[in-house]
N, C-alpha and C positions, 0 to 999 in steps of 0.2 A: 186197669190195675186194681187190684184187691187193696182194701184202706187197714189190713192188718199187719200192728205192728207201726202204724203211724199215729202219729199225737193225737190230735184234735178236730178225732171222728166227732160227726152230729151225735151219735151216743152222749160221746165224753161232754160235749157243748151242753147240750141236757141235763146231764146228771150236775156241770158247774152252776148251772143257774139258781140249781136248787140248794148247793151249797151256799151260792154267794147270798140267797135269799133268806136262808139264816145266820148268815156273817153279818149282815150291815144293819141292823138292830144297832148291835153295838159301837156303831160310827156313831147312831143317833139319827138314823132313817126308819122309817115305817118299814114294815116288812113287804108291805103293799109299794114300795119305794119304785121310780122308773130305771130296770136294768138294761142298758140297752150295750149288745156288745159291737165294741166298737171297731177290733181289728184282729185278725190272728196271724199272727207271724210268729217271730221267736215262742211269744206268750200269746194267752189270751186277755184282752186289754176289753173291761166293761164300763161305760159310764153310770153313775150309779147319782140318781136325784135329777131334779129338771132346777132350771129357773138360777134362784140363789142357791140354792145350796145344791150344791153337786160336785163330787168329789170323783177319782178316776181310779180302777183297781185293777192292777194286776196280776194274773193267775200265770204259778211259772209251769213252763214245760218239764217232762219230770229228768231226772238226772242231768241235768244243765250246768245249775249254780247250786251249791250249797248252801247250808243255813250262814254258816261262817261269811262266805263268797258274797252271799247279799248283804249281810251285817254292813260288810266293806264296801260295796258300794255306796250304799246309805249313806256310811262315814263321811267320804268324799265329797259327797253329796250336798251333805251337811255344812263342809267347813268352806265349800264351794260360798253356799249362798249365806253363810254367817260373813264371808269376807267380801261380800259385795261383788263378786267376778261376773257373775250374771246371775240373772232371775233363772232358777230352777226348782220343780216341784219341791213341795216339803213333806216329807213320809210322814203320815198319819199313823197315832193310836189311839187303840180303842179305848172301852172303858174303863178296860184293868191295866189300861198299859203296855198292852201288847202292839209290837210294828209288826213284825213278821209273822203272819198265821200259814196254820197249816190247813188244806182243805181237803177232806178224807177222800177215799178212793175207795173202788171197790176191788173184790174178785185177789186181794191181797198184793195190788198193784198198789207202791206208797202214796201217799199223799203227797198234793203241789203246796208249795211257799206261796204267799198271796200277800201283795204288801198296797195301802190302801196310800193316794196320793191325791194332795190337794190341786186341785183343778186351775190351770190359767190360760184365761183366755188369749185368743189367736189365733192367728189359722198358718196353717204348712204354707208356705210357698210353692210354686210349679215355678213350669219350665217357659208356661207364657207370663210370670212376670221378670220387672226387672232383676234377674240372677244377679249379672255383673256387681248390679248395687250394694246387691242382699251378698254374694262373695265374699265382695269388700269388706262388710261389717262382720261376718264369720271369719276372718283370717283374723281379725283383731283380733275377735273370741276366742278364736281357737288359741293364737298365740297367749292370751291370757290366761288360759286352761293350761297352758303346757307348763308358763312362769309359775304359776300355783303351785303344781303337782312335783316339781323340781326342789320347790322350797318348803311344800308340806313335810312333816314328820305323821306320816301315817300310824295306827295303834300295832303292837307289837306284832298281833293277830292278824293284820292284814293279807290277807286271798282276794287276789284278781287271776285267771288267765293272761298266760303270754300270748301272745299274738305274733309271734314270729313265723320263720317259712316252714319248719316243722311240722307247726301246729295249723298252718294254712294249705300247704299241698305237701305234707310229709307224713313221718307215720301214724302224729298224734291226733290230724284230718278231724278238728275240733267243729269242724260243721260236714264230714264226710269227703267222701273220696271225689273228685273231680272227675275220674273215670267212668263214674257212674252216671253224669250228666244226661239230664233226659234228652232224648234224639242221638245221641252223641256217638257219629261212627266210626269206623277205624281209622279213615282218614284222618279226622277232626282229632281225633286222638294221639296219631302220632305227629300235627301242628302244634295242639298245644302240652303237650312232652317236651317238645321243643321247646317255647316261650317257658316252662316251668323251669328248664334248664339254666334258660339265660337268665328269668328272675333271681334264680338261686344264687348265680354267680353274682349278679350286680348287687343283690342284697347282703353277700358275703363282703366283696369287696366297701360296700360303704358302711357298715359294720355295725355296733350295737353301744356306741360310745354314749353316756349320759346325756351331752347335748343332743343329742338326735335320739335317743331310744329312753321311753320313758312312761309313764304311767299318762293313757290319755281316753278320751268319748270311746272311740274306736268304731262310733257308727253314727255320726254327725250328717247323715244324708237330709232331705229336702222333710221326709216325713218326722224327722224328730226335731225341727224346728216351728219357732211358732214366732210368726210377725205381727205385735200390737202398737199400731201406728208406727213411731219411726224406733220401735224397741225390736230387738233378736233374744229369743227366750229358746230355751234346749231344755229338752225332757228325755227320757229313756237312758241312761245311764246303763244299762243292763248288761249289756256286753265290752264297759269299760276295764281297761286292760292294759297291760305293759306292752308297748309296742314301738314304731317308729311316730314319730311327730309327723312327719311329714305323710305317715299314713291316714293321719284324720282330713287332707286332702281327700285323699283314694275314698273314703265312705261318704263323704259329701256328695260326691258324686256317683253314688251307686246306682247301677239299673238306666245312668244317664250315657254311659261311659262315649257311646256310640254320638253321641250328638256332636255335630260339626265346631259348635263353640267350646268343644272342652277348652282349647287354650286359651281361648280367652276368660275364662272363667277359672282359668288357672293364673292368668295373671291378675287376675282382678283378686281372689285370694291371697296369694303374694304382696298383694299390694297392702291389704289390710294389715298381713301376719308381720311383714316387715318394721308396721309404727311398732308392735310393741317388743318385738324379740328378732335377733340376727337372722339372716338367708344367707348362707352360703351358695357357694355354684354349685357344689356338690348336691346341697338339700335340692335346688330346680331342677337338678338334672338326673334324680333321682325320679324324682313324680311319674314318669309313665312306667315306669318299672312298678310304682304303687299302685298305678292306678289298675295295673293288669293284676299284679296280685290280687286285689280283691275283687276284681270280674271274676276269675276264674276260681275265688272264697267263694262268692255267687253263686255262679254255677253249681257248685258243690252244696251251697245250703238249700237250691229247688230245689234238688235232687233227693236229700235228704226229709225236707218239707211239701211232700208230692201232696199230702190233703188240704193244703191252704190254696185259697183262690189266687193269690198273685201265681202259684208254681203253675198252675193249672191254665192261667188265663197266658203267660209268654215264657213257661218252660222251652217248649222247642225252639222257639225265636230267640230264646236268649243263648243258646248253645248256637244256635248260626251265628249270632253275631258275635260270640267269643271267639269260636273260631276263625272269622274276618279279622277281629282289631288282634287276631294272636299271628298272623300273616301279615301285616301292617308290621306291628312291636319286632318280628324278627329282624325286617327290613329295615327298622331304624326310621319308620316310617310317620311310628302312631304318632299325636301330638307334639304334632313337626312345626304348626302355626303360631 
């Protein structure tokens, strides 16, 4: 497949380097400074410095977020870690003051947002350590992130994305169309038609009341945490959003959906989320309903991000296996443990 029309061709990667290598001057690195890019997904994510001083930058994808859209994250961001809820990056400025830069483009395609964040160390989690453990102490967090967000008084200006079904498998298809899925054929198509069907209803039926629906991470998976000794630290903020609580389950577990201990690592969640904030039966028995929504968000965002190595490296396998757990969830099947 032809890479036109997609983000973050080796061209584009190129031409940012050389942007970002006259940007960080004004952090207060050498120009000669070590850039090394770290990850491309949504964004492109470069480390910038070695040793002590090394700070982490991110280049946004273009039409995504807005300048306003980022402001607001920041915001939150902000009052998150002024209120002691957890350790999360703190958005850097440069010399004159500037958070949010712009980094030019060519051929009269706009410029990306680029916002420069202080560096903490840890490392992500997998799926060969103790999860259960690390669950635990993310339900806590996460319910502490929802308590926040419920009682913050955001600026008048505030812009996030909703994350609701609309905007997940409807017309406003904020990460693209699920029908697009790489591999993805008619069969498989009219399986998960079906599961979109039933998520709809069960998402209508438990509904968008403030206790359950609300401004949250919205992509709390394994790669946006970071474990330093017995601390949980959360970075990427990017795609935070108005959505269900109960969905920041659902992206915790992203890309994992298919692995036999989801329930248990749904209970061990639970367990954590329960000390600081209510569970109803409803919010538990809501969870595979979330957790299929955002497989099949998934889905839809390879598809849409065919030039990044994750869509590249388990695009097709990722579409068999939605299709599998969307055959399971009809039957009343999926995380049944």
């Amino acid at each position: 497949m032809s890479d036109a029309g997609l983000e973050f061709t080796q061209d584009v990667l190129d031409g940012l380097i050389i942007h970002v290598r006259g940007l960080i001057p004004s952090y207060g690195f050498n120009a000669d400074a070590e850039v090394a890019l770290l990850n491309i997904s949504e964004n492109a994510t470069f480390r910038i410095g070695s040793g002590h001083h090394q700070s982490i930058l991110r280049v946004h994808r273009q039409n995504y977020h807005t300048f306003t859209e980022i402001s607001s994250e920041l915001a939150w961001m902000e009052d998150i870690r002024s209120s002691g809820i957890v350790e999360v990056p703190v958005a850097l400025s440069d010399e004159h003051g500037t958070t949010i830069q712009t980094l030019p483009s060519h051929g009269g395609v706009p410029g990306r947002h680029a916002v420069m964040f202080s560096y903490l160390p840890g490392k992500a989690p997998s799926v060969e350590e103790n999860l259960p453990h690390w669950f635990t102490v993310l339900g806590e967090v996460t319910a502490r992130l929802h308590r926040h967000s419920m009682a913050w008084t955001p600026p008048k200006w505030f812009v996030r994305h909703v994350w609701d079904a609309d905007a997940m498998h409807g017309a406003r298809k904020l990460w693209g169309a699920w029908q697009s899925a790489i591999d993805l054929g008619n069969d498989g198509k009219a399986i998960i038609g079906l599961a979109v069907d039933k998520i709809r209803h069960e998402l209508g039926e438990y509904g968008q009341s403030p206790d359950r629906f609300g401004l949250v991470h919205a992509d709390l998976r394994l790669a946006n945490l970071l474990i330093d000794g017995d601390r949980l630290k959360v970075i990427d903020f990017d795609d935070s959003g108005f959505s269900w609580h109960m969905y920041d389950f659902a992206a915790a577990v992203s890309f994992i959906e298919h692995l036999p201990n989801i329930p248990e690592l749904r209970d061990a969640w639970l367990d954590g989320y329960s000390k600081k904030a209510p569970v109803t039966s409803q919010d538990r028995n809501i969870i595979p309903t979330m957790v299929m929504t955002r497989r099949i968000l998934l889905m839809a965002w390879l598809a849409s991000h065919r030039e990044i190595p994750l869509s590249k490296e388990i695009g097709g396998l990722f579409t068999e296996q939605t299709v599998m757990l969307s055959e399971l969830y009809l039957r009343d099947r999926y995380m049944t443990g």
